[in-house]
C-alpha positions in Angstrom: 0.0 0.0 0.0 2.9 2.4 1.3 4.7 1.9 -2.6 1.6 3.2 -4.2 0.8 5.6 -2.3 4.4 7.2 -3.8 3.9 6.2 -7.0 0.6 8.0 -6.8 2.2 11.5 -5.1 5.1 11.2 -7.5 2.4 10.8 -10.4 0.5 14.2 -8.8 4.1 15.9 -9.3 4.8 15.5 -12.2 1.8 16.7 -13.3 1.7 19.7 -11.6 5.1 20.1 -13.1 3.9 19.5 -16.2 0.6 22.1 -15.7 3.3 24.7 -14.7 4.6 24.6 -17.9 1.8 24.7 -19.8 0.6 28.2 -18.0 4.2 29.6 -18.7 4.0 32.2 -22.4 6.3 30.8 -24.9 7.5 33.2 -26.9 7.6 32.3 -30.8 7.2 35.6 -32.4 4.4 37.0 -34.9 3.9 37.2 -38.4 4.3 40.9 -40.2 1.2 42.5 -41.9 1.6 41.3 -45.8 -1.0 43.4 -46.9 -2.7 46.7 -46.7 -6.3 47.1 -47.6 -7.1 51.1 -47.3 -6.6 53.7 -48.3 -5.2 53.0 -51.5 -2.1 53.7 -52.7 -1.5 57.6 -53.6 -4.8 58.6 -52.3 -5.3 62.5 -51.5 -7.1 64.1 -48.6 -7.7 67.6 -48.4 -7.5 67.7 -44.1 -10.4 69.1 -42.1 -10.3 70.6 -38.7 -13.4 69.2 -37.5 -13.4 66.4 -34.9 -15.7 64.3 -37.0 -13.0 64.3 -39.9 -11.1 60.8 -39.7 -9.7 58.7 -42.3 -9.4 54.7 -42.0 -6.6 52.7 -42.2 -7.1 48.9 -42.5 -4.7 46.1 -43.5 -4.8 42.0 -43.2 -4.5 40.6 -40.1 -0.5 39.0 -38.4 -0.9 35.8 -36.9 0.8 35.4 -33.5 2.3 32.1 -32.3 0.7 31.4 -29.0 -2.8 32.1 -30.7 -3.8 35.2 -29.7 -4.6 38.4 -31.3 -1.0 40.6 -32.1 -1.2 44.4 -31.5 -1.0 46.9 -34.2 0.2 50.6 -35.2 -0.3 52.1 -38.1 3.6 53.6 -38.8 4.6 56.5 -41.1 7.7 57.6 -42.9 8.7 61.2 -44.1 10.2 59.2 -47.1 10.5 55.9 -49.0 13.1 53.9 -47.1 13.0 56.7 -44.5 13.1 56.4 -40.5 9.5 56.0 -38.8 8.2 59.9 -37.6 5.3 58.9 -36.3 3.5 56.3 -34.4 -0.6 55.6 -34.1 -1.9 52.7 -31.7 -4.3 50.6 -33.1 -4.7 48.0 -30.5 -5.4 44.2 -31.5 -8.3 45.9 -34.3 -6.9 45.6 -38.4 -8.3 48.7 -38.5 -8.6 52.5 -37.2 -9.8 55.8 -37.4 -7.1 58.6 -37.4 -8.3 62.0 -37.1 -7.3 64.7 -39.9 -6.1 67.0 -37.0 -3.4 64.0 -35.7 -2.2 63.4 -39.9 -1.7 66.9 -39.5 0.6 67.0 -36.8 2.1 63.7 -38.9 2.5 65.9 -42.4 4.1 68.8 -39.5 6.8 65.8 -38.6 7.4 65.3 -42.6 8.6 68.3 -43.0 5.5 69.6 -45.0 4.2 73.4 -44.6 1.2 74.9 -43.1 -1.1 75.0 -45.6 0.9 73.2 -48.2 0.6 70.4 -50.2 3.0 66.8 -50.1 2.7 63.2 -49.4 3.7 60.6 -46.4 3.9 57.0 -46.7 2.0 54.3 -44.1 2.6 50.9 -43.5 1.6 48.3 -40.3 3.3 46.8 -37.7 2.6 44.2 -35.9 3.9 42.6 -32.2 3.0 40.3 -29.4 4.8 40.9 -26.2 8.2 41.6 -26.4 8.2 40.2 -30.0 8.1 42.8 -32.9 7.7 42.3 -36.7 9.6 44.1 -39.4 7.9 46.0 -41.7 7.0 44.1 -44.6 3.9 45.4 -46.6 5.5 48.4 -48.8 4.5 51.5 -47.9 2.0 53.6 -49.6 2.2 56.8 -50.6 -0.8 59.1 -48.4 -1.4 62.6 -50.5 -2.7 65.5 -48.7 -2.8 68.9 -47.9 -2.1 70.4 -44.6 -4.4 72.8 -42.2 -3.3 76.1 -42.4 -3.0 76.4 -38.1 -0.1 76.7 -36.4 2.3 74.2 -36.5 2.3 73.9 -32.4 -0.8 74.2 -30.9 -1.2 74.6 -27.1 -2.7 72.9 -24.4 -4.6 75.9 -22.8 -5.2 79.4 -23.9 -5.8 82.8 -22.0 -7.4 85.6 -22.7 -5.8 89.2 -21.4 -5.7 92.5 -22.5 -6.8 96.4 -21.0 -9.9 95.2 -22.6 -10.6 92.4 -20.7 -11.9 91.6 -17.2 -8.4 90.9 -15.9 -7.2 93.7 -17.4 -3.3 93.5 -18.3 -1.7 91.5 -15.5 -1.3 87.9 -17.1 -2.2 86.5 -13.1 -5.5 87.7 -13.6 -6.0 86.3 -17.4 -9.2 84.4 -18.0 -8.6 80.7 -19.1 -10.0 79.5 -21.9 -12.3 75.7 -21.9 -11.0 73.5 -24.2 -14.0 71.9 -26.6 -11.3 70.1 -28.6 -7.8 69.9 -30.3 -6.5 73.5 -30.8 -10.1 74.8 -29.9 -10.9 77.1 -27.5 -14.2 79.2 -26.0 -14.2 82.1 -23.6 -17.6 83.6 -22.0 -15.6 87.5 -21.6 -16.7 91.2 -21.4 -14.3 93.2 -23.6 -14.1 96.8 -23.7 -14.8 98.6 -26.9 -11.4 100.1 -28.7 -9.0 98.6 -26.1 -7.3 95.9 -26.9 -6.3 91.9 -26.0 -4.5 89.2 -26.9 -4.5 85.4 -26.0 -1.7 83.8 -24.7 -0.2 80.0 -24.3 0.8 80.3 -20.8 1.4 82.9 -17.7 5.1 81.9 -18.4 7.7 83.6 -19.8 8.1 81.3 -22.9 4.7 81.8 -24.1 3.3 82.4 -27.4 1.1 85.6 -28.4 -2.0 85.1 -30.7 -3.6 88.3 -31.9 -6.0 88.7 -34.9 -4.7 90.6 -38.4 -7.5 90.9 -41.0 -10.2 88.5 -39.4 -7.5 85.4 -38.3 -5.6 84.5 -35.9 -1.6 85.7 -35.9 1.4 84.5 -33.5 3.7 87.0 -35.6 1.9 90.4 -35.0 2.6 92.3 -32.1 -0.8 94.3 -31.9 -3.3 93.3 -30.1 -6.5 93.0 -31.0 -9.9 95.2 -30.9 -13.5 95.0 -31.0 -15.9 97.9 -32.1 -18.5 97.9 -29.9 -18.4 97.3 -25.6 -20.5 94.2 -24.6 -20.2 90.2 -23.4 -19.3 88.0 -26.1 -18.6 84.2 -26.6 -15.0 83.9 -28.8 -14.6 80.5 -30.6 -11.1 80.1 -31.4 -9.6 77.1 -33.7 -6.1 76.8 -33.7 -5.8 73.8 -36.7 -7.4 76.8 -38.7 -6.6 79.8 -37.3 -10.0 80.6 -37.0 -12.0 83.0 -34.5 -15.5 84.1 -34.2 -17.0 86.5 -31.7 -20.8 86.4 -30.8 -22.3 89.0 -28.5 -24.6 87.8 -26.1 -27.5 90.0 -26.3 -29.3 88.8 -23.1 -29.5 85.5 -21.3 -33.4 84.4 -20.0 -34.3 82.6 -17.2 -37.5 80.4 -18.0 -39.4 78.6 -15.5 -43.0 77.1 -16.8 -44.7 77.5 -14.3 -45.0 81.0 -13.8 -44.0 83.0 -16.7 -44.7 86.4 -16.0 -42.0 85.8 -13.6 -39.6 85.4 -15.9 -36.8 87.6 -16.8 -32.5 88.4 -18.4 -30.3 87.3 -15.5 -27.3 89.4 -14.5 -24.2 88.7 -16.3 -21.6 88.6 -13.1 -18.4 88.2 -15.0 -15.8 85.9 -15.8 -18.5 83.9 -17.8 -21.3 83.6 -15.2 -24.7 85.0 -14.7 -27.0 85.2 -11.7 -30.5 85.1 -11.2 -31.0 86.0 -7.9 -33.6 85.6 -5.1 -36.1 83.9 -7.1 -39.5 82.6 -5.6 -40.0 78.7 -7.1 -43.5 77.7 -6.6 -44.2 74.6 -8.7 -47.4 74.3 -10.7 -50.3 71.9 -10.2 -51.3 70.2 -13.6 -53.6 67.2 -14.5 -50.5 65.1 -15.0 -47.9 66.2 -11.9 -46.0 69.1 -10.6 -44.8 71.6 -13.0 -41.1 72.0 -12.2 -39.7 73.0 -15.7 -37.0 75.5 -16.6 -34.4 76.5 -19.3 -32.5 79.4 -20.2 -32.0 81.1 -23.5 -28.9 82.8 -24.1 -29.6 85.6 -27.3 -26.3 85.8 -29.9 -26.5 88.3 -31.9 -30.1 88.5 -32.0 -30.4 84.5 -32.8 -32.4 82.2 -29.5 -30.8 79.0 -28.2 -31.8 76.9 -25.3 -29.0 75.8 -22.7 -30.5 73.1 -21.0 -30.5 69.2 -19.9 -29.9 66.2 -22.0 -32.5 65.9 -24.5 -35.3 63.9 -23.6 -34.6 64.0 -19.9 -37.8 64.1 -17.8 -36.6 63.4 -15.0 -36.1 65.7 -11.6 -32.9 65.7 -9.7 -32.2 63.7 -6.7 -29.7 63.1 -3.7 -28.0 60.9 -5.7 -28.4 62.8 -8.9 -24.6 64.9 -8.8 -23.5 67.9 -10.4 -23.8 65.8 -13.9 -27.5 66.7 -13.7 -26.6 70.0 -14.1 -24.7 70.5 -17.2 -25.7 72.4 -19.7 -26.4 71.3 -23.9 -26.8 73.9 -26.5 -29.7 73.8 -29.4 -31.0 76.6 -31.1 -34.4 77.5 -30.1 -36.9 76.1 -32.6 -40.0 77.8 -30.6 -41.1 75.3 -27.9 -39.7 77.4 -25.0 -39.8 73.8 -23.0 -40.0 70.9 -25.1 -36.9 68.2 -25.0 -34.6 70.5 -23.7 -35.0 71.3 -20.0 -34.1 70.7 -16.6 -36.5 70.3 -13.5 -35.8 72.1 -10.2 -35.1 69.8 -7.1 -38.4 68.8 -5.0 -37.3 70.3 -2.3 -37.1 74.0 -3.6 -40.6 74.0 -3.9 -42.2 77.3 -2.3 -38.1 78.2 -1.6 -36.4 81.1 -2.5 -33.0 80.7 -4.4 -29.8 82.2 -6.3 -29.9 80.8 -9.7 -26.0 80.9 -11.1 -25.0 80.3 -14.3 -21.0 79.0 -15.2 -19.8 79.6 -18.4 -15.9 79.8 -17.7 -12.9 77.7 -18.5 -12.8 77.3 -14.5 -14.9 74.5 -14.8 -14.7 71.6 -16.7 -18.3 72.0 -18.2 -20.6 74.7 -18.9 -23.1 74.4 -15.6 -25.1 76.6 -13.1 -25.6 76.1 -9.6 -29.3 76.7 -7.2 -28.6 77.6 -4.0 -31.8 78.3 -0.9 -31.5 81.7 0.1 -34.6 81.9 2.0 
């Protein structure tokens, strides 16, 4: 009995040896991409700054030794033969999106101008682990021409300026949100022929944008003016050098319920307004309380409707959070409070409270903020 008893525990290790080895990775390497599907060879894209613009790249898939899917990147080369300049992930997919604004910054690391037309060639590599395959498929040849931004574009922006808020000290310059790659939006009061420019940075190394002729300019040393006094919204887009102002006219609280209650709230600065001690006193109808309200900012004489997600009927709660909160645009098609809306808390009901919209780049959405004052 005592002899078989080994042989059965010597049996059990070996094959726990022998399960070891089969958990450890074995390393046997991957095969390169052989072909590339799209986009075809010499094919021309005139690049977009919009967020929406992509272009897809797809090839044929590697195969990887121990069975599992290899990871990708698309690579590209200034040149034929040339070193790799740039590098996208593509993850274990054979294919991907790559937005015009990142083959931008690719044609920038070819050498190619702003603005300017030229060419940069693609090709796929694949790996798995620590193993890497060569290049193999032959690179094509990507047409295009560039975005006529700025070859660097910055992280943040600031506005500053005598005709600003802050007024000239950088320390008090008003940040900027960013809504996308090299795009910007301030909520600022500006000060009719004084000017302001936007800056990269507080630091020392920054870089100065003014506007020459109706676009932005990192060359010219005078700053920029408006014509007439008043708070605007500036859109800035960097990939373009683009730059729109819109002057806010008047922003309107609307509540539903009690209408002839309704009025412009204060603009405060730095991108907020304020609608202050306001009596909420919800409405009885046939199908529930009335809570409903909106606002509607005016831009240059044109209604939209900042409001909740679209199709939200729903009122906050306790374990609602400041997501409730945030604010959509749409233009103003007439139903003062149709899809877009929010619904004031139960408990403000018969309350009196400081309504405070927040526009600024403080924040990392566009919000407002009830608070009881009585």
């Amino acid at each position: 009995m005592k002899k078989i008893l080994n042989i059965l525990m010597a049996a059990l290790v070996l094959t726990g040896i022998s399960c070891s080895e089969d958990l450890e990775y074995k390393p046997g390497g991957v095969t390169p991409v052989q072909t590339l599907l799209l986009p075809a060879d010499n094919y021309y894209v005139e690049l977009q700054s919009a967020s929406t613009a992509t272009l897809r790249f797809s090839w044929e898939p590697a195969l990887a030794a121990d069975g599992q899917l290899p990871h990708y990147e698309v690579v590209f080369f200034g040149k034929p033969g040339g070193e790799i300049i740039y590098r996208c992930d593509a993850g274990s997919s054979t294919s991907v999106d790559i937005v015009h604004k990142e083959i931008n910054r690719i044609a920038n690391a070819a050498g190619i101008d702003v603005g300017a037309d030229g060419a940069v060639y693609w090709s796929v590599v694949s790996s798995r682990g620590v193993d890497t395959a060569p290049v193999v498929a032959t690179p094509r040849r990507l047409e295009l021409t560039r975005l006529l931004g700025f070859n660097v574009i910055p992280d943040q922006l600031f506005l500053t300026g005598e005709a600003t808020e802050g007024g000239s000290d950088l320390e008090n310059a008003c940040v900027g949100r960013r809504t996308g790659d090299g795009e910007f939006t301030f909520y600022q009061q500006l000060e009719a022929g004084k000017g302001f420019t936007f800056v990269s940075s507080k630091g020392d190394d920054r870089t100065t944008y003014t506007v020459v002729n109706g676009v932005l300019n990192d060359q010219s040393a005078e700053p920029a003016t408006i014509d007439r006094s008043g708070v605007y919204r500036i859109k800035l887009d960097l990939n373009v050098r683009g730059i729109t102002f819109e002057h806010i006219d008047r922003v309107e609280f609307n509540f539903a319920p009690r209408t002839e209650d309704n009025g412009n709230m204060e603009y405060i600065g730095n991108g907020c307004w304020k609608f202050s001690d306001y009596n909420v006193k919800f409405r009885e109808e046939s199908w529930g309380l009335d809570q409903r309200y909106n606002f509607h900012p005016v831009f240059d004489g044109v209604t939209y409707v900042w409001a909740g997600t679209k199709g939200n009927d729903s009122s906050p709660s306790a374990l609602s959070g400041a997501e409730y909160y945030i604010l959509t645009e749409n233009l103003f098609t007439g139903d003062a409070y149709g899809p877009e809306k929010f619904k004031f808390h139960s408990d403000f009901n018969g309350k009196k409270v400081d309504i405070t919209l927040i526009m600024s780049g403080d924040v990392e959405n566009c919000t407002h903020v009830i608070e009881i004052v009585g």
